[in-house]
C-alpha positions in Angstrom: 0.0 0.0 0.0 1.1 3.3 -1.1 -0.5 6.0 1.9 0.4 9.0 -1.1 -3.0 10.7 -1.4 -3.1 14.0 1.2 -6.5 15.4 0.5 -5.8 18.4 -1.5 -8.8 19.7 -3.7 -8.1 19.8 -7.5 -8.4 23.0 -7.9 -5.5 23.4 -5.3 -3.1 20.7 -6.8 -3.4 22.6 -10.4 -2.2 26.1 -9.4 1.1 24.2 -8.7 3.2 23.8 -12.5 6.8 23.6 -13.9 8.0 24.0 -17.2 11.4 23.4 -19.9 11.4 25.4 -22.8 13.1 24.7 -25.7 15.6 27.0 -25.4 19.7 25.2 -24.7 20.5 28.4 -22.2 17.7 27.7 -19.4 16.5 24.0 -20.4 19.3 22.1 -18.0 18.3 24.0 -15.1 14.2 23.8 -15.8 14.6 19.9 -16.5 17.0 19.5 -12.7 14.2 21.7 -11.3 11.6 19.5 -12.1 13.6 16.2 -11.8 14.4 17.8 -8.0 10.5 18.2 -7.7 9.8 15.0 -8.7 12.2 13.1 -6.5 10.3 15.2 -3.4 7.1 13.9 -4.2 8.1 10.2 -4.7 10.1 10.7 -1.0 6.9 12.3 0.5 4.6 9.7 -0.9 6.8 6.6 1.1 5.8 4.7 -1.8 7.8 1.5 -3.2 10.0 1.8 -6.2 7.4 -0.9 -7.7 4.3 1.9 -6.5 5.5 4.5 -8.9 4.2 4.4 -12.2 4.6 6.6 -15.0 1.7 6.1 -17.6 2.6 6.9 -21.0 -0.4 7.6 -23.3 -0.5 7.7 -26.7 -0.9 6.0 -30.2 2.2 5.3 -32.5 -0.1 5.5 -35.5 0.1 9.0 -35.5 3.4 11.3 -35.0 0.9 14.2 -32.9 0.0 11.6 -30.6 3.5 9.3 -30.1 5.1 11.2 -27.7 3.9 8.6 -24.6 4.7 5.8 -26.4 8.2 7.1 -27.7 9.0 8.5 -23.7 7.7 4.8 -22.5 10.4 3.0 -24.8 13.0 5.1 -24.1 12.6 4.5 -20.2 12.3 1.1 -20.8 15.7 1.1 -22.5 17.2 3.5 -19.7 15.6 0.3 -17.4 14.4 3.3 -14.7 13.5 1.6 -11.4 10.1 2.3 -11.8 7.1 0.9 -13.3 5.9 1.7 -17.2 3.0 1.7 -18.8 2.4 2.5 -22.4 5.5 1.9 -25.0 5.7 1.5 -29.1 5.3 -2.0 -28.7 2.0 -2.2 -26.0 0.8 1.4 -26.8 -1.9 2.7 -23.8 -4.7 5.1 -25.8 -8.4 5.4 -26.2 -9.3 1.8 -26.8 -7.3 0.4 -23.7 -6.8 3.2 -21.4 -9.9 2.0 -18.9 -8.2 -1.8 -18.8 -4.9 -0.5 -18.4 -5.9 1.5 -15.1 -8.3 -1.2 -13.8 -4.8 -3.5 -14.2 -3.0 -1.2 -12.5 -6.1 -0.7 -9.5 -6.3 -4.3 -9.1 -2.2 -4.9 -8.7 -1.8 -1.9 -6.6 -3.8 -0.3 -3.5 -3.2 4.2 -3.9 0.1 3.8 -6.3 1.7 7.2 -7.4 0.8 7.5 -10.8 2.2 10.0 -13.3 0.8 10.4 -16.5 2.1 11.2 -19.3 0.8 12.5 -22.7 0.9 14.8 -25.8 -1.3 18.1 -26.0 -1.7 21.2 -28.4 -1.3 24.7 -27.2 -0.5 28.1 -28.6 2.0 29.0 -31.2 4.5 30.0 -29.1 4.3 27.0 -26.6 5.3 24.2 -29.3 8.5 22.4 -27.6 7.5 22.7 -24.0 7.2 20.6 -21.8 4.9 21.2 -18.5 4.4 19.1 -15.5 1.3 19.9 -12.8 -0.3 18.3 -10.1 -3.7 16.8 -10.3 -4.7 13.9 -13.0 -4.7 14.5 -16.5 -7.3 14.7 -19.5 -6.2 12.5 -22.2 -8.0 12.7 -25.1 -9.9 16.2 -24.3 -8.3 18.2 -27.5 -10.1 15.7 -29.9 -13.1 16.1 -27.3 -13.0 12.1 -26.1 -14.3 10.6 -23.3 -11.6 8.7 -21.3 -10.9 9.0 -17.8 -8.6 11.0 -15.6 -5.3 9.5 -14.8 -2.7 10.4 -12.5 -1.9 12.2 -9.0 0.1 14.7 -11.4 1.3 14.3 -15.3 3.4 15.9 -17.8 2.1 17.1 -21.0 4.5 18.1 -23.8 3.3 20.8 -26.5 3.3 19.1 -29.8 1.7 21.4 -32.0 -0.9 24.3 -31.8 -4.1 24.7 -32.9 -5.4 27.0 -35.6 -8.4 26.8 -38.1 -7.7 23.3 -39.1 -9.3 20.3 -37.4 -8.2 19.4 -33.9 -7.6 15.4 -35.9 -5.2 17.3 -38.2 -2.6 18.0 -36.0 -1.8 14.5 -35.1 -0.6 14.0 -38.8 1.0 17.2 -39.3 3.3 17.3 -36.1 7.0 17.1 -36.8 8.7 14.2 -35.3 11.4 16.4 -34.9 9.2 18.3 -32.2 8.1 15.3 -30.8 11.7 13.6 -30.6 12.7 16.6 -28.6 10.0 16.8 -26.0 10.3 13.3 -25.7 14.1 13.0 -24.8 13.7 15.9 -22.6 10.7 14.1 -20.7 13.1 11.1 -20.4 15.7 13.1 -19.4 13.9 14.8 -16.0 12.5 11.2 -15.2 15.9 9.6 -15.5 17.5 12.3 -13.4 14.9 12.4 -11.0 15.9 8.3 -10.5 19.4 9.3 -10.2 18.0 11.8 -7.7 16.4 9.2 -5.4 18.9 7.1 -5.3 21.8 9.4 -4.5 19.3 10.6 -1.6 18.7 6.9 -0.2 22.6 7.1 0.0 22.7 9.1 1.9 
């Protein structure tokens, strides 16, 4: 059992946010700041390493929307302590998303779930990558149904919308973009591992 949940109302948990931009001169510091933040949370939440769970969510049919897939196989191959769902090979999107989380409910009592997941913003947003408290919305710019996931999640701008269809943007994102924001989403998690460990050390 994972005793992580401290009662906070919603509205509470999303004033709290970090960002990285995608700018080389202040990106290091923004991705330790939220590596540093993240390895706070996991120590306050006394969960196990096996507890922690980063949910990757995403389809690798489209480039738009392959972000969680792409961060989930690259953590797999950086073999992070922690548990992953969602990866190119067993994407979790739409079609599986409520099975994936009843797996996870029935496995683990209160784990520390953090979600992860591709989203459109403005303009000059593309290439940043935000995590906040409080569950995400997958699914809400192409106005689907699914259920919120996670304690907090990390959302990296893909594209931005304009007057073409929401559904557009999936195929017209650059996987350059979405390379980027993905290797930089690894990178806090992987840091935030080294974090935790170096702390345990201690």
């Amino acid at each position: 059992m994972c005793p992580f949940y401290n009662g906070k109302e919603r509205e509470d948990r999303e004033r709290t946010f970090y960002y990285a931009k995608p700018n080389e001169r202040t990106k290091e510091k923004e991705i330790e700041t939220i590596a540093l933040k993240i390895k706070e949370i996991i120590q306050n939440s006394s969960c196990e390493e096996e507890e922690i769970i980063f949910l990757c969510i995403g389809s690798d049919r489209y480039v738009g929307d392959s972000l969680g897939p792409l961060v989930g196989t690259m953590l797999k191959e950086n073999q992070i302590p922690y548990r992953v769902y969602g990866t190119l090979e067993s994407p979790v999107h739409a079609l599986n998303l409520k099975s994936t989380l009843k797996e996870i409910n029935k496995q683990f009592v209160k784990p520390l779930i953090v979600s992860i997941d591709a989203c459109l913003g403005d303009q000059n947003q593309v290439g940043y990558v935000i995590f906040k408290e409080g569950p995400l919305l997958p699914g809400k710019a192409l106005e689907k149904t699914l259920p919120e996931v996670g304690d907090y999640h990390i959302k990296g701008m893909v594209n931005y919308i304009d007057s073409l269809p929401t559904s557009q943007f999936l195929n017209d994102t650059r996987l350059y973009t979405v390379m980027n924001l993905a290797k930089t989403i690894v990178k806090i998690i992987t840091q935030t591992a080294l974090f935790v460990s170096l702390e345990r050390q201690k």
